[in-house]
C-alpha positions in Angstrom: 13.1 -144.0 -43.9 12.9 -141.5 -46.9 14.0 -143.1 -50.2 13.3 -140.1 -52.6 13.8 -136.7 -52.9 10.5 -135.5 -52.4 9.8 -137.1 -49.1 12.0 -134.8 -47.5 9.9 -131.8 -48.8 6.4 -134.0 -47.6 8.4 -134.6 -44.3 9.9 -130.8 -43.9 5.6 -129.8 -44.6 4.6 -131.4 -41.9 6.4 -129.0 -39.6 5.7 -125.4 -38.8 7.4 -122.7 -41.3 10.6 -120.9 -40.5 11.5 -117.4 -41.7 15.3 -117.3 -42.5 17.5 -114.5 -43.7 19.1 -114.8 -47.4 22.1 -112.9 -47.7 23.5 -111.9 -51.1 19.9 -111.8 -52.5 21.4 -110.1 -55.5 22.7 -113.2 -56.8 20.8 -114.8 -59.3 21.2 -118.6 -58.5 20.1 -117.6 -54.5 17.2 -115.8 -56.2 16.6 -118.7 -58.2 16.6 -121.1 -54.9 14.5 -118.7 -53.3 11.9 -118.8 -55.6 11.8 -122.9 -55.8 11.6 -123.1 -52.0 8.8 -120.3 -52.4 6.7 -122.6 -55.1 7.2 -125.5 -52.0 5.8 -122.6 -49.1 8.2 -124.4 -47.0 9.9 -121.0 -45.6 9.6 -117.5 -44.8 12.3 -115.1 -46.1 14.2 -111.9 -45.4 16.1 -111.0 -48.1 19.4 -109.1 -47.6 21.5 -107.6 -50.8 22.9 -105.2 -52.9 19.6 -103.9 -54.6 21.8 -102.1 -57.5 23.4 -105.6 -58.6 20.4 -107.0 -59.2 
């Protein structure tokens, strides 16, 4: 039974990584989510946005 927050991260390492498509990569809080989940290396990305907004 996970109890805390990080065991789901130690529990989500133990499986292979995914890649997964982000749209509206221009918005700063996905960006931001992106890069926290990037510091983990628990995904691969494909990020999908209006370059000009960001």
């Amino acid at each position: 039974m996970i109890t805390k927050f990080e065991e789901v991260f130690d529990k989500i390492k133990t499986h292979p990584k995914k890649q997964i498509v982000i749209a509206v990569a221009h918005d700063s809080t996905v960006l931001e989510a992106v890069l926290m989940a990037e510091k983990l290396d628990i995904t691969d990305y494909i990020l999908v946005g209006d370059e000009k907004k960001y």
